[in-house]
N, C-alpha and C positions, 0 to 999 in steps of 0.2 A: 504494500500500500504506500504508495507517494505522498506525503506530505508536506503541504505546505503551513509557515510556521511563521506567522504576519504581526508582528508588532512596532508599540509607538519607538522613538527614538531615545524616551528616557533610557539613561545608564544602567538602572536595575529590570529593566524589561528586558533589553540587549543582552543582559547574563542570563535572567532566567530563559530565554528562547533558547540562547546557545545551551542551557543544562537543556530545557526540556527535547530538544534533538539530539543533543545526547546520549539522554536516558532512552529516547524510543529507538535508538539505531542501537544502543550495546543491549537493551534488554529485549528488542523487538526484533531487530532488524529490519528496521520504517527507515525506508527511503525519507531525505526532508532535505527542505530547502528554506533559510531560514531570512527573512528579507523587512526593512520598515516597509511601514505603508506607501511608503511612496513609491519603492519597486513592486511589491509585492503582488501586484494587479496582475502582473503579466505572466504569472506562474498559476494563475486563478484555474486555468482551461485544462492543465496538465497534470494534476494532483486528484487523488480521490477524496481527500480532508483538505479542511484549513483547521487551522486551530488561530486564533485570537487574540494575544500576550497584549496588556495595556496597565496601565497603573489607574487602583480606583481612586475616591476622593472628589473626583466633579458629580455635583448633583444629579447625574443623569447618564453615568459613566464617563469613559473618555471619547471627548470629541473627535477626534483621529481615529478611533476604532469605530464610534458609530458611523464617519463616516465614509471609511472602508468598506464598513459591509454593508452599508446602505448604497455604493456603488454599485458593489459587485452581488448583491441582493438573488439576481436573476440567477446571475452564473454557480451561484451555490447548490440550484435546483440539481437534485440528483449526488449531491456530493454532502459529507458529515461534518458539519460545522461546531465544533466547540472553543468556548471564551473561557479566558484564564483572567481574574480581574488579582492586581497583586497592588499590597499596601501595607500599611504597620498597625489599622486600628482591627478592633477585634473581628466584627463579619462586617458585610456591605449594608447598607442603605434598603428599607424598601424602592429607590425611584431606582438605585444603582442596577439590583436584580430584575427590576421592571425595564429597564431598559436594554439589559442586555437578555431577556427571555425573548423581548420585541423581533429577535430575526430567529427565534427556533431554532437554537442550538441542540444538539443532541445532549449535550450536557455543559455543564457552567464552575468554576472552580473558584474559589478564594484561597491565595497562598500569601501567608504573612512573607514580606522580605527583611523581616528585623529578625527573626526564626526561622526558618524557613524548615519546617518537616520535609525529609527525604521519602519515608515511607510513604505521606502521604502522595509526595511527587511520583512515585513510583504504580499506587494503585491507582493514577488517575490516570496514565501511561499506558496500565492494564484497560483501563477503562476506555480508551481512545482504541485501540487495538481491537474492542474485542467489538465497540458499538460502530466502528470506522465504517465497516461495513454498508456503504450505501443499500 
């Protein structure tokens, strides 16, 4: 399964994409391709997933992710779309999760970056792998 691995420019997004392609290619062996928003578009057509990396904290998630996949919206049909929303306070916001359920993700994650659980990084890995499946 190809994956693609879309997130914002912040500096803790850019590490966690690089772990989480990482973690799917040593424990999975998931192809990925990991790119900001702003290349990321053109990998859209060729992957069977995208996965989502953004930092939470804006009222309504992050703008750069909504507006990613509210682009590429169409082009996701047929392919398994899950959001990683990453930050230091304890869970997300109800408008944060309302906003990011808005494009029907197969599934949705909050990973603290002041902590960062590995196991949890790991079953959610499992969890991309097993629901990627279009």
């Amino acid at each position: 399964m190809a994956t693609l691995i879309a997130h914002s420019a912040e500096a803790s997004t850019v590490r966690f994409a690089k772990q989480l392609a990482e973690t799917l290619g040593d424990h999975r062996g998931v192809t990925t391709a990991t790119e900001d928003f702003s290349r990321a578009g053109r990998y859209v057509d060729s992957v069977e997933a995208v996965v989502v990396v953004a930092p939470a904290g804006e009222p309504h998630f992050h703008r750069g992710a909504r507006n990613f996949m509210a682009a590429h919206y169409a082009d996701f049909a047929g392919k398994s779309l899950f959001i990683a929303a990453l930050g230091t306070k304890d869970q997300l916001s109800t408008s944060e999760l309302t906003a990011m359920d808005a494009f029907s993700p197969r599934d949705t994650a909050y990973f603290r970056t002041d902590d960062l659980d590995e196991t949890a990084l790991t079953e959610w890995v499992t969890l991309i792998t097993t629901r990627g499946a279009a």
